[in-house]
C-alpha positions in Angstrom: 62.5 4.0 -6.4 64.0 0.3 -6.0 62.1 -1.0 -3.5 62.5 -4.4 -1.9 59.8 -5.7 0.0 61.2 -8.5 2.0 58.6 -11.6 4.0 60.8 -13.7 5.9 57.9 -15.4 7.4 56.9 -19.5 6.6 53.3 -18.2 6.5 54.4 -16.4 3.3 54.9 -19.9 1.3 52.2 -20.6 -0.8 51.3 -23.9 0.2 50.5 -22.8 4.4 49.4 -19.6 3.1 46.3 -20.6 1.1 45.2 -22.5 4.2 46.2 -19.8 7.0 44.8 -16.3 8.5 48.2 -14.3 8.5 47.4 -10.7 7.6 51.0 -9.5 7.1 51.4 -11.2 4.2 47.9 -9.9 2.4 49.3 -6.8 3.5 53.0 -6.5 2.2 51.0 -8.4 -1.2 48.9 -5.1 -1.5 51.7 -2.7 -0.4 53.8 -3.8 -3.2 51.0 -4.5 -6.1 50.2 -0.5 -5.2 54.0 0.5 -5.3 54.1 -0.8 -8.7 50.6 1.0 -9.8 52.7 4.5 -8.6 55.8 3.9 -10.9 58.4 2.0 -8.0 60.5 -0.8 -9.5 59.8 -3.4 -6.8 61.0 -7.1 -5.6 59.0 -8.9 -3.3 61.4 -11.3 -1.5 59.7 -14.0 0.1 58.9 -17.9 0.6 56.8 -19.1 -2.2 55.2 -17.7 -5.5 52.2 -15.6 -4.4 50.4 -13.4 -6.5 51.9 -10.0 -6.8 52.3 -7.1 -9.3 55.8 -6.9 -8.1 58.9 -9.0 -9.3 59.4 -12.0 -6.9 62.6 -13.6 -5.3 61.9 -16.5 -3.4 63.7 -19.4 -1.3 64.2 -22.7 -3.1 61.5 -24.7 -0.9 62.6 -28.3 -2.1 64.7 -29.4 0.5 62.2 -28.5 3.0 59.6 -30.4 1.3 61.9 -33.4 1.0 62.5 -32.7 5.0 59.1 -32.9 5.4 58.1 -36.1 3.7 60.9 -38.4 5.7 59.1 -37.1 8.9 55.0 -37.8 7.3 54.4 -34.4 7.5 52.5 -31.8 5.1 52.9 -27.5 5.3 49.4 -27.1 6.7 49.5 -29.7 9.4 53.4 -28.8 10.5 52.4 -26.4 13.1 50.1 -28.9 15.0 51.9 -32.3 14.6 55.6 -31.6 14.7 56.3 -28.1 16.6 59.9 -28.1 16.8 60.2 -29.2 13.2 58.0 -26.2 12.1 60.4 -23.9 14.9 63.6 -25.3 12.8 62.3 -24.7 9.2 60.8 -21.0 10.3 64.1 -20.3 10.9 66.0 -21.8 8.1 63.8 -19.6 6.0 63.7 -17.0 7.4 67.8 -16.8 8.0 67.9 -17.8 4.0 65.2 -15.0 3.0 67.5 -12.6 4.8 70.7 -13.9 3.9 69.4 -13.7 0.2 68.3 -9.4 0.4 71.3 -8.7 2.7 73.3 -9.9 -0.5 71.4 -8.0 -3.3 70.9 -5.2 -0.8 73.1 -2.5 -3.3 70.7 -3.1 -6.6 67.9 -1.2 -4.5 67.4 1.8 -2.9 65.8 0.5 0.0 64.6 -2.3 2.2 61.6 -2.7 3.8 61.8 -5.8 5.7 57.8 -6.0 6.4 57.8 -8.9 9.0 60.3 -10.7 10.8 60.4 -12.6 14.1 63.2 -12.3 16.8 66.1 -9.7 16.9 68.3 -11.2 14.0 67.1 -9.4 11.2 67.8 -6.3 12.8 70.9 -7.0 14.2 72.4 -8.4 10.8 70.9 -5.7 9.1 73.6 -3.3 10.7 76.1 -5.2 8.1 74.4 -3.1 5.6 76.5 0.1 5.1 75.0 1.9 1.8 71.1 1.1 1.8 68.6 2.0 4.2 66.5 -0.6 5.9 63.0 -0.1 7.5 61.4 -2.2 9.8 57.8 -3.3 10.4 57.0 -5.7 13.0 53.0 -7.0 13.1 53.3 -8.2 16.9 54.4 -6.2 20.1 57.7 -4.9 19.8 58.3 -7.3 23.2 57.3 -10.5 21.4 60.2 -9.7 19.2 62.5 -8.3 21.5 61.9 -9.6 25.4 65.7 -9.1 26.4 65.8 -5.0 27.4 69.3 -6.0 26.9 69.1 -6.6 23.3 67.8 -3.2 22.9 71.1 -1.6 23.2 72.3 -3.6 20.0 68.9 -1.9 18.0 70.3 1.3 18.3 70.5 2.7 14.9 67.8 1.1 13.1 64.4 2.0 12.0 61.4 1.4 12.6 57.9 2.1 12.2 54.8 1.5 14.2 51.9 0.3 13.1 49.7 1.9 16.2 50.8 4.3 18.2 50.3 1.8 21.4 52.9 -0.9 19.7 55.1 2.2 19.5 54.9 3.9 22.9 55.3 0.3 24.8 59.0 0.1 23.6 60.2 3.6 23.5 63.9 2.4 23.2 63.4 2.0 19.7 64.3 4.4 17.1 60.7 4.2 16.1 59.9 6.8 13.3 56.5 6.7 12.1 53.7 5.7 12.4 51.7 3.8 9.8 48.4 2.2 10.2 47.6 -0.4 8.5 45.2 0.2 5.0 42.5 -2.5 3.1 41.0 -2.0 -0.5 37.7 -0.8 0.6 36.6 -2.4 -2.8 37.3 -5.9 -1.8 34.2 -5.4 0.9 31.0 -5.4 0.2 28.7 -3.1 2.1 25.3 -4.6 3.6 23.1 -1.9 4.9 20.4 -4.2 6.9 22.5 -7.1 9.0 21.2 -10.6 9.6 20.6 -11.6 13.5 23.7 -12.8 14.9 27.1 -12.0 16.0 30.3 -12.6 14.4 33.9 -13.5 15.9 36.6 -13.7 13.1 39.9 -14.6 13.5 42.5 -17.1 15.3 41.1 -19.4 17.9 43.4 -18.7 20.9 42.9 -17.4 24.1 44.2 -14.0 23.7 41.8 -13.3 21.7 39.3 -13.6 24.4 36.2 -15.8 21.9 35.1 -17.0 25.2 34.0 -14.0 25.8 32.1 -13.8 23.0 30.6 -17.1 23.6 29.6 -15.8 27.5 27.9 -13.1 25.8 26.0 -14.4 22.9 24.5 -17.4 25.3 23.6 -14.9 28.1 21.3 -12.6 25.6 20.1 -16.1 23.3 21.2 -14.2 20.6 23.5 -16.3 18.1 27.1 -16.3 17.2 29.2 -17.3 13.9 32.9 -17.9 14.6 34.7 -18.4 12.1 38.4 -19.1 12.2 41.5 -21.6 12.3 42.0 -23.2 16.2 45.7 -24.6 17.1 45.0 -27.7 19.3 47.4 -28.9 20.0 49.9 -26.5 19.6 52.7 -26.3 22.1 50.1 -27.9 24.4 47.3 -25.7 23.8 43.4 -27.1 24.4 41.7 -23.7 24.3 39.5 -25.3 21.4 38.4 -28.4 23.1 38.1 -27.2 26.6 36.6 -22.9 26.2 35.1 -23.4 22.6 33.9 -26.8 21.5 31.7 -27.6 23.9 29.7 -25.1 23.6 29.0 -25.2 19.8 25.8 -26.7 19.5 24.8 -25.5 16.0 21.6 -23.8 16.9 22.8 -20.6 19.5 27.2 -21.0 19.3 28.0 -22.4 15.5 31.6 -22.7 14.1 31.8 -21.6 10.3 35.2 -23.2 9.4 38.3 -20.9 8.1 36.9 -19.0 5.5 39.3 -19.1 2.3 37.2 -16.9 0.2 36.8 -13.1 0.4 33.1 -13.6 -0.7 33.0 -15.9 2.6 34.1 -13.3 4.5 32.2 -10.6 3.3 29.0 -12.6 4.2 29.7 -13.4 7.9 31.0 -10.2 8.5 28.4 -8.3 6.4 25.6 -9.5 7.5 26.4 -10.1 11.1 24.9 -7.0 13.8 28.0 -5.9 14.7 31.9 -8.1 15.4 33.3 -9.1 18.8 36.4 -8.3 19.3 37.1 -9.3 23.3 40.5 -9.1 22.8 43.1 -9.9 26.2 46.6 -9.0 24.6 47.7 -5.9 23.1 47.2 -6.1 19.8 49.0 -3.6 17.6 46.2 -3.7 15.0 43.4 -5.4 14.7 42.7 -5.5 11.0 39.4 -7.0 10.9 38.3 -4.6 13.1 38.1 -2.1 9.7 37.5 -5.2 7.7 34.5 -5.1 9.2 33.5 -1.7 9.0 33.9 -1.9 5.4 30.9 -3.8 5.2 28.9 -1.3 7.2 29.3 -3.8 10.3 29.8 -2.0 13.0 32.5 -3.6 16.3 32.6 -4.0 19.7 36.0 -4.4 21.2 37.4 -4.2 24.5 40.3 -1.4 25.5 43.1 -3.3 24.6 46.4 -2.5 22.4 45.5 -0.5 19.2 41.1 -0.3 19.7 41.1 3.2 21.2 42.9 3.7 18.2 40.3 2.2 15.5 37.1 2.7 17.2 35.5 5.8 18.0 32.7 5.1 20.3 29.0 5.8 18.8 31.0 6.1 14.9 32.0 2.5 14.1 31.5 0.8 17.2 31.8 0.6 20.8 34.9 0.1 23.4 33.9 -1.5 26.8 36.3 -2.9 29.6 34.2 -6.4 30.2 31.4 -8.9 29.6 29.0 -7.0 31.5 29.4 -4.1 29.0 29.9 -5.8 26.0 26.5 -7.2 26.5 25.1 -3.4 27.5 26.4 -2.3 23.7 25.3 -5.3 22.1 21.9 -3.9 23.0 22.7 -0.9 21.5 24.3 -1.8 18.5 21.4 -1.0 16.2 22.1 3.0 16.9 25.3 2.9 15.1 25.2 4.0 11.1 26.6 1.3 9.0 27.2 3.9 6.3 29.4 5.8 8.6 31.0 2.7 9.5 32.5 2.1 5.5 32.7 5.8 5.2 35.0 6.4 8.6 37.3 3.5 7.0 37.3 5.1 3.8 38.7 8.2 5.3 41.2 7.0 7.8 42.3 3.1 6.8 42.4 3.1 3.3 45.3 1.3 1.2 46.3 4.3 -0.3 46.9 6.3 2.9 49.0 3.9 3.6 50.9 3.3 1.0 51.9 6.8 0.6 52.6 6.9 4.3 55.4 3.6 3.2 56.2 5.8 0.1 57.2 9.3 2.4 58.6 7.0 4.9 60.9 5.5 2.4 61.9 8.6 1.1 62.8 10.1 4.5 65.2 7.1 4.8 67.3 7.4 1.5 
């Protein structure tokens, strides 16, 4: 097959990329480098040059760059310093990235548009007469789509779901699979006998809930690594210097920094006794919930969005409501297997299972 994998996200250029958490795009990397490894003729559309298997097609970034020097501003320091700036060139990329497929759209036999924000790509997608397009959104189908009156303009267009719970929350949608989301379980390295600490990975903000994590750790003296990228600052947000800062002392609460390197990662989460995952929002998938596990680490994570879905309780973690039972399974952590933990994620999250599932899916379509 022709297969066009299309990012229309600013996170996907290079130079914010190195420098962010934004799993989408380590995703759609892997979903295409695997693509080409089964005999597919794929074209990664997308902001920057990235490292891919696949051929790339990517926007012409030197106007924005220019932009961005009259105003004294960088890529990785946009989002905090100049938010309606960063809005307006998010935008002009993505619209561009779009613009760009929608016009090649007949040299392939379909689309997979693997991220996008807001209704537009959907709705100019219609345009298209002769090539399917598939959708996968990485956020609540709501973020996207908040107007129930827009949903009457979806009809028609595909989906798929990347948990079952970002699928059942907008049943309007011509959702038609489900496809969890899949890690090279090779990238990970197991460690069977964890250090003595916790471990919160991820973005700094609120809905993620790491003051929960910080209640916990402080009321059992037990320590905590977070390691992550905060957004003070952003669109008025102080979460970081009022729910997370002041408690960092270095000794009990210590902040690692945003870990660039895999072999970082694998170290805090490997050797950590199990990941906090106190999450407030519904997440559609929490992928370093099985990032994790594929170090052996085992999670605890509260019954939100996608969990039910990714832990089984007593097999690779625990699900509890509140702080009172996250610290009750913290206690209990050391009953969980680590081998099981890598072994259950081998079995059910693995990148081929989902690439095949991308593969059939396509198929289906054409």
């Amino acid at each position: 097959m022709k297969i066009a994998i299309v990012t229309p996200h600013i996170f996907m250029w290079d130079k914010i990329l190195k420098d962010s958490i934004f799993a989408p795009g380590q995703l759609a990397i892997d979903l295409s480098n695997e693509l080409v490894k089964k005999g597919h003729e794929v074209t990664l559309f997308t902001t920057g040059k990235v490292n891919t298997k696949a051929n790339i097609d990517f926007v012409d970034t030197k106007s924005i760059i220019t932009e961005l020097k009259k105003h004294n501003l960088n890529p990785t320091n946009l989002i905090k310093n100049d938010l309606v700036t960063f809005e307006k060139l998010f935008k002009i990329i993505e619209y561009e990235i779009l613009a760009n497929v929608f016009s090649k759209a007949d040299k392939f036999d379909v689309i997979h548009i693997f991220i996008t924000n807001g209704p537009e790509g959907p709705i100019f997608s219609k345009t298209i007469k002769n090539t399917p397009i598939l959708f996968t959104l990485h956020d609540p189908f709501k973020l996207n789509f908040p107007n129930p009156e827009s949903y009457s303009l979806l009809k028609g267009i595909s989906f798929n779901a990347i948990s079952n719970n970002q699928k059942f929350k907008v049943p309007q949608l011509n959702v038609i699979k489900t496809i969890y989301n899949g890690i090279k379980i090779s990238r990970f390295k197991f460690i069977k006998t964890p250090s003595d600490y916790f471990a919160y990975y991820g973005r700094i903000i609120k809905p993620k809930g790491v003051h929960h994590a910080v209640n916990v750790c402080k009321e059992l003296k037990i320590k905590l690594k977070i390691a992550g990228l905060h957004y003070e600052g952003h669109g008025g947000d102080h979460y970081w210097s009022q729910q997370i800062y002041p408690y960092i002392d270095n000794k009990l609460i210590t902040y690692e920094g945003f870990l660039k390197k895999q072999i970082e990662k694998n170290k805090l989460l490997g050797h950590a006794k199990a990941l906090l995952f106190p999450i407030e929002w519904q997440e559609p998938f929490g992928l370093v919930l099985i990032e994790s596990n594929a170090c052996g680490t085992p999670v605890i994570a509260y019954k939100n969005g996608s969990v039910p879905e990714i832990v089984k309780n007593g097999i690779n973690g625990y699900i509890v409501n509140n702080e009172k039972e996250m610290l009750q399974a913290m206690k209990k952590i050391h009953k969980i297997d680590r081998i099981k933990c890598r072994e259950y994620v081998k079995k059910n999250f693995n990148i081929q299972k989902m690439v095949s599932g991308y593969e059939n899916c396509y198929k289906e379509l054409i």
